[in-house]
N, C-alpha and C positions, 0 to 999 in steps of 0.2 A: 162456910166454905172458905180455906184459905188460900187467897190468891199466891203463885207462883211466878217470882220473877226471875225474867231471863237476863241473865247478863252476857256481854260480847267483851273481848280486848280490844282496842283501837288500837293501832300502828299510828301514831301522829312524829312526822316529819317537818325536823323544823331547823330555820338557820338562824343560828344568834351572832350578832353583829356589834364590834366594838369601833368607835370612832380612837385610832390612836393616833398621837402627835409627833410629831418627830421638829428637834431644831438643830441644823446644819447649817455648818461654817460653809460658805461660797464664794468664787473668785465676784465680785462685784457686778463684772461685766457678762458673765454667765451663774446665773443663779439656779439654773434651771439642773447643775451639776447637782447639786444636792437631791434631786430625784433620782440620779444614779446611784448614791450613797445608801439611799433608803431602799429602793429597788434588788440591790446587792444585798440585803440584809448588812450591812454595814452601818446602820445611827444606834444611837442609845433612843431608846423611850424615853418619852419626853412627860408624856400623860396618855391617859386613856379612860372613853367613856362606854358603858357598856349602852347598846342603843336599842336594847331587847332582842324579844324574840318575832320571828315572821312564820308564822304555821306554812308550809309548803301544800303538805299533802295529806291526807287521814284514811287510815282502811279498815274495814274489821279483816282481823285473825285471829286463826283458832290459837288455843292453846299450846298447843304442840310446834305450831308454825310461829310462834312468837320466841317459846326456849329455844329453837334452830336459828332463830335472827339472833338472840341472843347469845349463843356460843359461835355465831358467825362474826360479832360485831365488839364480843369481850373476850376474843380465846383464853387469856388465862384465867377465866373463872370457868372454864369447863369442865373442869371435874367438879365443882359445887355438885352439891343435888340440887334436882330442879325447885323443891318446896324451898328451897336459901334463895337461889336466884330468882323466885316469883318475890319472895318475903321481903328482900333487898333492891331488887331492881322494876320491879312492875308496880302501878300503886293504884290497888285496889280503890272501888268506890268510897267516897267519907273520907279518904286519907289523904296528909297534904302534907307535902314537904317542904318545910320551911327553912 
């Protein structure tokens, strides 16, 4: 008899986190300006490290509820067909992107 496996999609939420640097010229006696500088989006980047990822959250969803998150979250890949957007954006068991 051969056994039948069941597989589910997991929804995993997650936030990736970069340490960036910033060096800003400041009046001497107030240095503290240079956080308005960066704050305004106004420095150059300085450097940047990526500090990973933090899993949030994880669910199962069906198939069908997964392509809707996904023309919710990629509008302009929604004309794809769904077999392109499972093949390209979901990643099956065994499969690893590197």
């Amino acid at each position: 008899m051969k056994k039948v496996e069941n597989k589910v999609w997991v929804l995993v939420d997650c936030i990736q986190q970069h340490r960036i640097r910033y060096v800003v010229e400041a009046p001497s006696d107030q240095p503290e300006l240079a956080l308005d500088v960066v704050t305004m989006n106004q420095a150059k980047e300085f450097s940047q490290k990526d500090l990973g990822q933090t899993i949030v959250s994880h669910r199962v969803v069906s198939g069908a509820e997964a392509l809707d998150i996904c023309d919710e979250d990629n509008d302009y890949l929604k004309d794809w067909p769904d077999h392109k957007k499972i093949d390209v954006l979901f990643t099956r068991e065994g499969e690893s992107w590197d």
